[in-house]
DOFI-149462 format. One record per residue (C-alpha): x, y, z. Coordinates in steps of 0.1 Angstrom, whole numbers, padded with zeros to 4 digits, always signed. Layout:
BEGIN
XYZ
...
// end
This chain:
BEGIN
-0870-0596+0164
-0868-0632+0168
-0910-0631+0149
-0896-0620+0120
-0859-0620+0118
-0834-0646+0103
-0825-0673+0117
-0851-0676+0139
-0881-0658+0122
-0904-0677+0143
-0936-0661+0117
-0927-0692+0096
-0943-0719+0123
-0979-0699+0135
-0982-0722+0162
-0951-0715+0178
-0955-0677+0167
-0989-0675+0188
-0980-0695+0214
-0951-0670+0222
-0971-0639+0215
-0999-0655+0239
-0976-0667+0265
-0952-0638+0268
-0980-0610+0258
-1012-0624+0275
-0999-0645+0302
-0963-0639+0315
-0962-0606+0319
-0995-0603+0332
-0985-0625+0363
-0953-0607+0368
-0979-0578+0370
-1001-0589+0391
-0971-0607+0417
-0950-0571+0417
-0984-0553+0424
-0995-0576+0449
-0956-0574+0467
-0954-0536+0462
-0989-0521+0466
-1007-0544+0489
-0973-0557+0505
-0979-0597+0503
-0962-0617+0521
-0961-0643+0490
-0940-0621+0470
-0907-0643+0483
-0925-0673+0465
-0922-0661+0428
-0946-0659+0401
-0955-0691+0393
-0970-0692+0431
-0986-0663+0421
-1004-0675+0392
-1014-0710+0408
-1029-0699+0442
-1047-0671+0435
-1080-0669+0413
-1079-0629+0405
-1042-0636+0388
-1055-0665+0369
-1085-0651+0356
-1065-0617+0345
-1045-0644+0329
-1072-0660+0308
-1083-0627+0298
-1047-0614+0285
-1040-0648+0273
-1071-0652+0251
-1066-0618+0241
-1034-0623+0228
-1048-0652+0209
-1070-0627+0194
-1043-0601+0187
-1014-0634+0178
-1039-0643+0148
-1051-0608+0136
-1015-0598+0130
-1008-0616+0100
-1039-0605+0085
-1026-0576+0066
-0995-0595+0057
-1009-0626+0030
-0994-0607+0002
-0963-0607+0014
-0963-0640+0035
-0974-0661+0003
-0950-0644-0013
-0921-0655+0009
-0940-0689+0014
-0945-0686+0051
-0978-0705+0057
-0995-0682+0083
-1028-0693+0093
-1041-0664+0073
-1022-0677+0045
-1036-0708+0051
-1071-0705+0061
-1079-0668+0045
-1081-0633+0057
-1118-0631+0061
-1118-0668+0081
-1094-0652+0107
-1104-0618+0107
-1141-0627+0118
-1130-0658+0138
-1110-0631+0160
-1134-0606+0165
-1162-0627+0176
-1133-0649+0203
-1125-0613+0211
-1161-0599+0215
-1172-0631+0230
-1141-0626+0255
-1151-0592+0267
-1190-0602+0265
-1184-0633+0291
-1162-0608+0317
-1183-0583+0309
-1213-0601+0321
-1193-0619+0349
-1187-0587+0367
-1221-0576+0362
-1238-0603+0373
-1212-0606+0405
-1220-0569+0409
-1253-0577+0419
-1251-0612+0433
-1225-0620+0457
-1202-0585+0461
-1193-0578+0502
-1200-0542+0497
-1212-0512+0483
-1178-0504+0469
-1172-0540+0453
-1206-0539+0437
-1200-0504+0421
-1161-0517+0406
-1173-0550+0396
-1203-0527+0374
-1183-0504+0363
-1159-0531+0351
-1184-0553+0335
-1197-0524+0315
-1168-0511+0300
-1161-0546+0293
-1193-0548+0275
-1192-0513+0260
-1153-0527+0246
-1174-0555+0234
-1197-0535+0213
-1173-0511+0197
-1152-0545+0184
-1181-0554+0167
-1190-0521+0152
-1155-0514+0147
-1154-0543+0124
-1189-0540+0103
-1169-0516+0079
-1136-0533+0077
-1126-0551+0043
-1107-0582+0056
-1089-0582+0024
-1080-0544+0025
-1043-0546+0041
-1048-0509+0058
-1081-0511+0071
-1072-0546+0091
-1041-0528+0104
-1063-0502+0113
-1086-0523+0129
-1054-0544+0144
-1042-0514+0161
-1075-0503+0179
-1074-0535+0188
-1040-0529+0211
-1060-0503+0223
-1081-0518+0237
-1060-0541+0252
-1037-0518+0269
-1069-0500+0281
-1078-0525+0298
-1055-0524+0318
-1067-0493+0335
-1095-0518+0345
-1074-0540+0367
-1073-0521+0401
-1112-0524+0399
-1117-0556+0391
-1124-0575+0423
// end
């Protein structure tokens, strides 16, 4: 892949590796997502005006955004994690390279807990204050508290894992794509 493959091997600049794992993971396809549902499922008549349309004029798409976005943050600096041996060895400068396993591991799972804390309590709190009806209420809860509940397990997930231990981070690294693809099952009830 272009991340990690000659010539490009875009894993030697981590800015411009987590930008594209944020942008293309978290963001892009998210919107193309959320446009293609919005044209197929609910039959828009926006759908002619592309994806950037999408993203700019309606709230639900750019909040799905931040969500995937920052979670791709989360996941763009978790993956090198595992890999310092190696990068240092090849002299790529990751920011775990740079700044330490244990720095980044723990900086990531609190963005990430503190991510699905804040929507978590965002649905709640809209669950009670503010939803049209019955049926909004009882999504935006059930939303917010599997948010919440993702929340908690990310933390406990974490108490036991050795940021210096290659296989427990990967571990850790893959429940966290779990997570994020479960989310997904979330979106047709968060309104």
């Amino acid at each position: 892949t272009m991340y990690s493959l000659p010539p490009f091997r875009l894993k030697r600049f981590p800015l411009l590796a987590a930008l594209c794992i944020v942008v293309v993971r978290g963001t892009l396809i998210n919107v193309g997502f959320f446009a293609h549902a919005q044209a197929a499922v609910f039959g828009s008549s926006n759908a002619g005006l592309g994806v950037l349309h999408t993203f700019l004029n309606d709230p639900k798409c750019m909040l799905s955004s931040l969500f995937y976005g920052v979670f791709g943050i989360v996941i763009a600096l978790m993956k090198d994690v595992p890999d310092v041996t190696g990068d240092a060895i090849a002299n790529i400068k990751s920011f775990s390279v740079r700044i330490g396993q244990t720095t980044i591991f723990r900086n990531s799972r609190r963005l990430l807990s503190l991510l699905l804390f804040g929507f978590g309590g965002g649905f709640l709190f809209h669950a009670i204050k503010g939803a049209p009806s019955a049926s909004t209420a009882a999504c935006r809860a059930v939303v917010g508290g599997m948010s919440v509940f993702a929340g908690l397990e990310v933390r406990r997930k974490a108490v036991g894992v050795n940021p210096e231990d290659s296989d427990e981070v990967f571990s850790y690294y893959m429940y966290l794509w779990k997570i994020f693809y479960l989310s997904y099952l979330a979106l047709p009830f968060a309104r």
